[in-house]
KOLGU-4560 file (N, C-alpha, C; in nm, 3 decimals, padded with zeros to 5 digits):
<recs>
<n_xx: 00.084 n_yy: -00.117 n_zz: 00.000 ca_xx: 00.000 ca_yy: 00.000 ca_zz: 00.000 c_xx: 00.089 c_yy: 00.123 c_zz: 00.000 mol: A seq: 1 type: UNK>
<n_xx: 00.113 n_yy: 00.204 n_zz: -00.126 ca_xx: 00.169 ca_yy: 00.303 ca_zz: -00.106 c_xx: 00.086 c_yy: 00.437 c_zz: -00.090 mol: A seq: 2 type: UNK>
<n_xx: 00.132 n_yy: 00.546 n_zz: -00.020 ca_xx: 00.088 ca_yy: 00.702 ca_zz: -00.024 c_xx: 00.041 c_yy: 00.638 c_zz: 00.150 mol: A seq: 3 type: UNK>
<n_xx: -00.031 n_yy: 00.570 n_zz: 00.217 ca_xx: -00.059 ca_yy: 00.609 ca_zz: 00.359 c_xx: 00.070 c_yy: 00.614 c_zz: 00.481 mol: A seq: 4 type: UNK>
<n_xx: 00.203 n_yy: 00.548 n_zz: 00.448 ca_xx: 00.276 ca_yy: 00.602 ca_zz: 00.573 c_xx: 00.323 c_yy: 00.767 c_zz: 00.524 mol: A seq: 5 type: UNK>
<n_xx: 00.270 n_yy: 00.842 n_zz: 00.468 ca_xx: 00.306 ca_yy: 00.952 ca_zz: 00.444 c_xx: 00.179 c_yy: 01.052 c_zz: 00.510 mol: A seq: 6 type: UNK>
<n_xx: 00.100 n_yy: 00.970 n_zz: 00.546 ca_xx: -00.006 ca_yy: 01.068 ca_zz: 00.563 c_xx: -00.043 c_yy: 01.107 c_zz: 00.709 mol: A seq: 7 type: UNK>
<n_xx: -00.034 n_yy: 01.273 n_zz: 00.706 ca_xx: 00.002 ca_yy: 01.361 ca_zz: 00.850 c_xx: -00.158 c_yy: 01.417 c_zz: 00.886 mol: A seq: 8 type: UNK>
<n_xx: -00.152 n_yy: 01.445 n_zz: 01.003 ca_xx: -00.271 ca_yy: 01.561 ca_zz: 01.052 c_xx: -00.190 c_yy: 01.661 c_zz: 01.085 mol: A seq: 9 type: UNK>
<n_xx: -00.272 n_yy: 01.789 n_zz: 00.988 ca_xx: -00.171 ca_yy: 01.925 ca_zz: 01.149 c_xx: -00.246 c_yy: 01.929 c_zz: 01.217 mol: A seq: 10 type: UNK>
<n_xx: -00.177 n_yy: 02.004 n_zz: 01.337 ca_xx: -00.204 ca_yy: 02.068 ca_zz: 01.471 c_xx: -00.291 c_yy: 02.143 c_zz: 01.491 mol: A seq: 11 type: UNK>
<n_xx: -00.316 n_yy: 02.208 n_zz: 01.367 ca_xx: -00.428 ca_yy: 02.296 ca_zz: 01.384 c_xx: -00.537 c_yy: 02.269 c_zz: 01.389 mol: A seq: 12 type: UNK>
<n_xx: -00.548 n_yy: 02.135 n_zz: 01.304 ca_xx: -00.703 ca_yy: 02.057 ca_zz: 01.263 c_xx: -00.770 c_yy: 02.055 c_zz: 01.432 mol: A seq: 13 type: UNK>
<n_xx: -00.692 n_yy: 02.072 n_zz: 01.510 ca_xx: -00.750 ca_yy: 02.016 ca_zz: 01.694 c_xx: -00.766 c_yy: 02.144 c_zz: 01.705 mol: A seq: 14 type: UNK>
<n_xx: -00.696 n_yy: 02.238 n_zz: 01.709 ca_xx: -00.739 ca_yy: 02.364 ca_zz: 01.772 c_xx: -00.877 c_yy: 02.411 c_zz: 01.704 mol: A seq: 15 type: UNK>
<n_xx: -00.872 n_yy: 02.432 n_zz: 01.564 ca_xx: -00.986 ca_yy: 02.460 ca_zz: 01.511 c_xx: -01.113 c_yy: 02.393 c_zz: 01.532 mol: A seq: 16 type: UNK>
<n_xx: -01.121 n_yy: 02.278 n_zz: 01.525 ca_xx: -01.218 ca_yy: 02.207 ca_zz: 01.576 c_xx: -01.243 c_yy: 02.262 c_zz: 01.732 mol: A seq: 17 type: UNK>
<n_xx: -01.211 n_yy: 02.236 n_zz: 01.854 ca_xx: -01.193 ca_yy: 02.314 ca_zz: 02.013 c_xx: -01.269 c_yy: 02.430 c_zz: 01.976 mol: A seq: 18 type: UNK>
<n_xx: -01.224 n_yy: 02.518 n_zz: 01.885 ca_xx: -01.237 ca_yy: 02.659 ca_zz: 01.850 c_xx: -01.406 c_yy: 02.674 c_zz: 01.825 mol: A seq: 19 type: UNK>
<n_xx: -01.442 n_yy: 02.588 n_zz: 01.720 ca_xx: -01.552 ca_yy: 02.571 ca_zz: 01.644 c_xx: -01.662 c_yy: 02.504 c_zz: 01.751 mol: A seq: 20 type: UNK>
<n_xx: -01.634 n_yy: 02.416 n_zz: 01.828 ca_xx: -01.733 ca_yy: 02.354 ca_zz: 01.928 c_xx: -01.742 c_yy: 02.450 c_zz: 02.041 mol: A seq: 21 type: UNK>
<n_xx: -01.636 n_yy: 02.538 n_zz: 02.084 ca_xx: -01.683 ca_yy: 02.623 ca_zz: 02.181 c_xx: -01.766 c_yy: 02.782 c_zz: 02.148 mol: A seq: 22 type: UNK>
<n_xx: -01.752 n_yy: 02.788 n_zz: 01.962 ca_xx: -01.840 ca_yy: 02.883 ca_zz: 01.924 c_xx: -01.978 c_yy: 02.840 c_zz: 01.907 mol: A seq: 23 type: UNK>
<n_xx: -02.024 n_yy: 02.718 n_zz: 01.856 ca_xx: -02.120 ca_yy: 02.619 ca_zz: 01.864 c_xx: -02.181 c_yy: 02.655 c_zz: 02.011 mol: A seq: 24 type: UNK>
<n_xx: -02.152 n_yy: 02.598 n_zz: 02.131 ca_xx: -02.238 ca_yy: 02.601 ca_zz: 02.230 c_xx: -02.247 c_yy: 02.724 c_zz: 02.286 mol: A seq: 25 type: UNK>
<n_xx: -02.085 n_yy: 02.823 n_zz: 02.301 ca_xx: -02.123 ca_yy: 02.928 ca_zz: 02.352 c_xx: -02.246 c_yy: 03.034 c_zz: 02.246 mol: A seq: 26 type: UNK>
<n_xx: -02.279 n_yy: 03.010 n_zz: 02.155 ca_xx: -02.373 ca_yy: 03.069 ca_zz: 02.049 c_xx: -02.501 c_yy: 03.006 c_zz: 02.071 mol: A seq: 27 type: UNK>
<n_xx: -02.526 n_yy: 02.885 n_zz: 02.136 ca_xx: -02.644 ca_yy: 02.826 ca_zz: 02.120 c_xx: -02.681 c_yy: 02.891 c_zz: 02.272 mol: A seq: 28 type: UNK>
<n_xx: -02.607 n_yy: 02.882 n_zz: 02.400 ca_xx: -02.628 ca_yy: 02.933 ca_zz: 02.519 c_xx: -02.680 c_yy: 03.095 c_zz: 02.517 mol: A seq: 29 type: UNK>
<n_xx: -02.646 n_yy: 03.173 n_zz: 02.425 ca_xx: -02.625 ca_yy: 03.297 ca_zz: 02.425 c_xx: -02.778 c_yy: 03.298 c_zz: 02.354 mol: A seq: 30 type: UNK>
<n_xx: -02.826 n_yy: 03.221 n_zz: 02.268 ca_xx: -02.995 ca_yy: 03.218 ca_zz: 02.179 c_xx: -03.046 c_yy: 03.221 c_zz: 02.300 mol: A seq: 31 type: UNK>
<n_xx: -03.050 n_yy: 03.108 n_zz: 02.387 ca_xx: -03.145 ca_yy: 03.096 ca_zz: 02.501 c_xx: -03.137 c_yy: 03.173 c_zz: 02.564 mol: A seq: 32 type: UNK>
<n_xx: -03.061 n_yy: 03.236 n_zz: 02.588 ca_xx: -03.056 ca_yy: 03.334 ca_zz: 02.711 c_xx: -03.117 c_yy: 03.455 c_zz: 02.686 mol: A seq: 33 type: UNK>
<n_xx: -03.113 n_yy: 03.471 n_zz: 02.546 ca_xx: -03.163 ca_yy: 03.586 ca_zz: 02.444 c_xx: -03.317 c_yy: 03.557 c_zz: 02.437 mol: A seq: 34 type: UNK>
<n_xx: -03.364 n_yy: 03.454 n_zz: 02.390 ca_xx: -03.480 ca_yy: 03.366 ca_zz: 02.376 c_xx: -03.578 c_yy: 03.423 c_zz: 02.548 mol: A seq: 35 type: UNK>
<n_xx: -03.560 n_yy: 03.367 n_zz: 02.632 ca_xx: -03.605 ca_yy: 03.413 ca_zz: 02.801 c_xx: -03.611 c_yy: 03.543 c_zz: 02.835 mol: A seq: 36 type: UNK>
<n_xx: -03.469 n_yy: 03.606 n_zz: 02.751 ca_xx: -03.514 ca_yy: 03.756 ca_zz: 02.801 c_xx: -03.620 c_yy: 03.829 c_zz: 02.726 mol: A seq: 37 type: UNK>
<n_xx: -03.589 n_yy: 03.770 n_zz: 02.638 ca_xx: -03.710 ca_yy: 03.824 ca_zz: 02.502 c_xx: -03.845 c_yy: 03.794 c_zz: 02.538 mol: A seq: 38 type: UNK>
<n_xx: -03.881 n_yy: 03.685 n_zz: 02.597 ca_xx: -03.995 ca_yy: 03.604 ca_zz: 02.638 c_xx: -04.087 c_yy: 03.680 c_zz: 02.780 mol: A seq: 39 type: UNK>
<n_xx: -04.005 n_yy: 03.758 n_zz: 02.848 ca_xx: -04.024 ca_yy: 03.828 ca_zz: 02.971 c_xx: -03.928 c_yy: 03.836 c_zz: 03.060 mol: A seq: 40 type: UNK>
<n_xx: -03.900 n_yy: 03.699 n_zz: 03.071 ca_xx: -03.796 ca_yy: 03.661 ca_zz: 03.150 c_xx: -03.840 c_yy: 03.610 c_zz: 03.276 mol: A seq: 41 type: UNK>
<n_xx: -03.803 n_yy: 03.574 n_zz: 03.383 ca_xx: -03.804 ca_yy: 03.536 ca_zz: 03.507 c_xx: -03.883 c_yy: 03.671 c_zz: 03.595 mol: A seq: 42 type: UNK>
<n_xx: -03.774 n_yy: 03.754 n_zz: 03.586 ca_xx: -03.753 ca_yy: 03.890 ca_zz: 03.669 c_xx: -03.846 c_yy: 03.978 c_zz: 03.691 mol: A seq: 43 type: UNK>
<n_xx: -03.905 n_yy: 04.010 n_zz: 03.516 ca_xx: -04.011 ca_yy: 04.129 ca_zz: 03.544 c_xx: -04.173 c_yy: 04.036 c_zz: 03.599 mol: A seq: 44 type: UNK>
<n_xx: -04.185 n_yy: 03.904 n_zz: 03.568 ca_xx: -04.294 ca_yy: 03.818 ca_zz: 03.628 c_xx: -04.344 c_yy: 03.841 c_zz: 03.740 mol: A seq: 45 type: UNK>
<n_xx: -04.208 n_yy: 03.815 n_zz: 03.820 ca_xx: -04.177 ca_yy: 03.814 ca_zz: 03.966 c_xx: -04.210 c_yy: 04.005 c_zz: 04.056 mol: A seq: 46 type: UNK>
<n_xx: -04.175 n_yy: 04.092 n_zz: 03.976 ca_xx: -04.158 ca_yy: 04.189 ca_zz: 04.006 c_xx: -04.318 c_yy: 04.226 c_zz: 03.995 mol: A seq: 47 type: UNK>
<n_xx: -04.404 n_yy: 04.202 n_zz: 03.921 ca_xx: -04.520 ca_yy: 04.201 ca_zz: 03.847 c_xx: -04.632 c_yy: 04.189 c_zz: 03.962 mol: A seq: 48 type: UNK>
<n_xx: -04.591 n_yy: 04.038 n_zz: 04.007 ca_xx: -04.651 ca_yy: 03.962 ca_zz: 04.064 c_xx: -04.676 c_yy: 04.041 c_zz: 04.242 mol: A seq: 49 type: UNK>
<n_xx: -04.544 n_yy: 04.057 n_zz: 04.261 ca_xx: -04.515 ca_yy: 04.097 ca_zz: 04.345 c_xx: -04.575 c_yy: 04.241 c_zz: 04.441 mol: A seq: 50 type: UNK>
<n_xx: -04.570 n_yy: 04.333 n_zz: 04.329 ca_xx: -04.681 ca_yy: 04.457 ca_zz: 04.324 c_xx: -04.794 c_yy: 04.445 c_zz: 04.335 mol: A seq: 51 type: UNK>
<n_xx: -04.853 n_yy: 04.324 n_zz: 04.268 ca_xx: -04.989 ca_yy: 04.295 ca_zz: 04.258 c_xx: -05.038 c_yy: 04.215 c_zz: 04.389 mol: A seq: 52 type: UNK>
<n_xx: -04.886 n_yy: 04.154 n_zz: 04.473 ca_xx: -04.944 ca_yy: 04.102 ca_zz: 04.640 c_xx: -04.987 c_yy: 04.265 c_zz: 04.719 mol: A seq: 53 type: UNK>
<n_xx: -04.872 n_yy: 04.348 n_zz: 04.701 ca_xx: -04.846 ca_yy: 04.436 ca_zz: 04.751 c_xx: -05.015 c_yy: 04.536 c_zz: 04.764 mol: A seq: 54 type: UNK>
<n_xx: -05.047 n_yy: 04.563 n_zz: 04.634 ca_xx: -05.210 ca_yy: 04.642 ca_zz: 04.610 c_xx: -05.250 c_yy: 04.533 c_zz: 04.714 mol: A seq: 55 type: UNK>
<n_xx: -05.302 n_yy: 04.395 n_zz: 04.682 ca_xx: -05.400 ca_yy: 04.344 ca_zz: 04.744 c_xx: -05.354 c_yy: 04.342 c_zz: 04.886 mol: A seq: 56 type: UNK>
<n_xx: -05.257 n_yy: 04.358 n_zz: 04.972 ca_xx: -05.233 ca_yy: 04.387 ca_zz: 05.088 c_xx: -05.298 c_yy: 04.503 c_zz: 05.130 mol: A seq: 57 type: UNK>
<n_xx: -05.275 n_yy: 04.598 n_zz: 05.074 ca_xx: -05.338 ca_yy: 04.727 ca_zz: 05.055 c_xx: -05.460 c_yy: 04.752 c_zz: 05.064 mol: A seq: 58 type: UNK>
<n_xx: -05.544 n_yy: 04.678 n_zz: 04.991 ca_xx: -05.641 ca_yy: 04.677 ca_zz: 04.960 c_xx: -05.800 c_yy: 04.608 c_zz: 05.080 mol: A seq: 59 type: UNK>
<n_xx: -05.667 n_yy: 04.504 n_zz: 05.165 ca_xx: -05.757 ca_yy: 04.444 ca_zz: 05.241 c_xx: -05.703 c_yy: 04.489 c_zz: 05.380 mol: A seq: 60 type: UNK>
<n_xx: -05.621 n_yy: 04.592 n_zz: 05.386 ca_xx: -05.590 ca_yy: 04.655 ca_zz: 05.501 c_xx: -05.474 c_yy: 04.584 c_zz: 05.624 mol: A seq: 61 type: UNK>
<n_xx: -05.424 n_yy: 04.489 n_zz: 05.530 ca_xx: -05.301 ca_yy: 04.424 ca_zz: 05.582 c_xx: -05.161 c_yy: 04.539 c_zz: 05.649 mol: A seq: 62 type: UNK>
<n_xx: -05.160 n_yy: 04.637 n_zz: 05.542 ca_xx: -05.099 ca_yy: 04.722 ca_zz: 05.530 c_xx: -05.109 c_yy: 04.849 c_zz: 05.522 mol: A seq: 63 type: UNK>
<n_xx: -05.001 n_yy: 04.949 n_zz: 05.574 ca_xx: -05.064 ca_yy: 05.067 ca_zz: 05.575 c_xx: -05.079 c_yy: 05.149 c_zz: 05.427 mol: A seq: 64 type: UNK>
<n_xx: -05.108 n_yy: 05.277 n_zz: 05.395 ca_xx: -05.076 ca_yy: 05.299 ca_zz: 05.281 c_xx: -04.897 c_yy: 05.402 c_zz: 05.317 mol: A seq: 65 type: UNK>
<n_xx: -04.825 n_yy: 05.433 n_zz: 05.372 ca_xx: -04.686 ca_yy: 05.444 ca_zz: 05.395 c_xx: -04.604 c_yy: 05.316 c_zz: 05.395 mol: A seq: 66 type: UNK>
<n_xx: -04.643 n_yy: 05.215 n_zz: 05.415 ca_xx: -04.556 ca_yy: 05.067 ca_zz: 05.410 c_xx: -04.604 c_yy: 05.060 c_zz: 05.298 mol: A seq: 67 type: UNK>
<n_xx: -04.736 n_yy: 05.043 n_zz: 05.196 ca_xx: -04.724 ca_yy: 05.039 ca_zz: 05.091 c_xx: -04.675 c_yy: 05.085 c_zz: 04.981 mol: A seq: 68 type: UNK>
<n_xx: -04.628 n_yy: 05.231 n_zz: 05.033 ca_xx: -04.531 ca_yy: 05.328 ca_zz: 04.933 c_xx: -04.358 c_yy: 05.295 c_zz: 04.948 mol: A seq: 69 type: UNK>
<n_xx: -04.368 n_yy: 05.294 n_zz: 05.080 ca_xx: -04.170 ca_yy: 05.242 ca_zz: 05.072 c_xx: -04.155 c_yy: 05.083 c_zz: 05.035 mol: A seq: 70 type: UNK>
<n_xx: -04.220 n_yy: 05.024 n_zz: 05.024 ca_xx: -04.267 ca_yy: 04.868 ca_zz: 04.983 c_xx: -04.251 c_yy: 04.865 c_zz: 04.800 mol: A seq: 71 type: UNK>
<n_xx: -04.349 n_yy: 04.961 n_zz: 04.767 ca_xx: -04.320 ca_yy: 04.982 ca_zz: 04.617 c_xx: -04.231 c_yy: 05.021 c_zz: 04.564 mol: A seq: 72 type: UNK>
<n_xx: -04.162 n_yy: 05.116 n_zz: 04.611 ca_xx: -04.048 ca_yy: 05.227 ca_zz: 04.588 c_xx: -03.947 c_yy: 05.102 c_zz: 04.566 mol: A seq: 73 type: UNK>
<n_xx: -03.899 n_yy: 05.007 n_zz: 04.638 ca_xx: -03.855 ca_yy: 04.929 ca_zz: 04.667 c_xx: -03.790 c_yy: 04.794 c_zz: 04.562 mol: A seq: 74 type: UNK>
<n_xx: -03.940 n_yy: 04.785 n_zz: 04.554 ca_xx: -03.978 ca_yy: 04.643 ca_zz: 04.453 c_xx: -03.904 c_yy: 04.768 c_zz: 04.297 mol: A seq: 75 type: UNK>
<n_xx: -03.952 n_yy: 04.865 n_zz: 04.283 ca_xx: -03.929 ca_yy: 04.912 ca_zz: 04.123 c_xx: -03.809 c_yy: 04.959 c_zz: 04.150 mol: A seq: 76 type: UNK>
<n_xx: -03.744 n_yy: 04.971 n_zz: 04.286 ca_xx: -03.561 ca_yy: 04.988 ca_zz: 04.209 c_xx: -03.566 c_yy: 05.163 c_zz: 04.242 mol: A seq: 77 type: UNK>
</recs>
């Protein structure tokens, strides 16, 4: 069998590949993360939700309306 003890890999063929699989996932991680924020996200749900305990506290006299203002102030940052 001649021509295969001649036959080499370079060095690079590994790096590039490494290179290419860590643009691969870090690109697919970066969709999703893009994807959730786009979607609402976690954060503003929670923040949402949260206001809306806050009124109905309010509302049924759990709370004062001064705890309900530094309470809100709060929740929006």
């Amino acid at each position: 069998m001649m021509g295969f003890d001649t036959y080499a890999v370079s060095p690079w063929m590994g790096v590039t590949g490494a290179t290419m699989m860590v643009l691969f996932w870090g690109g697919l991680i970066l969709l999703l993360v893009w994807d959730i924020r786009a979607a609402g996200g976690f954060r503003s749900n929670n923040a949402d939700s949260a206001l809306e305990v806050l009124r109905t506290r309010l509302a049924t006299g759990d709370i004062t309306q001064d705890e309900y203002e530094k309470t809100r102030r709060i929740l929006q940052g």
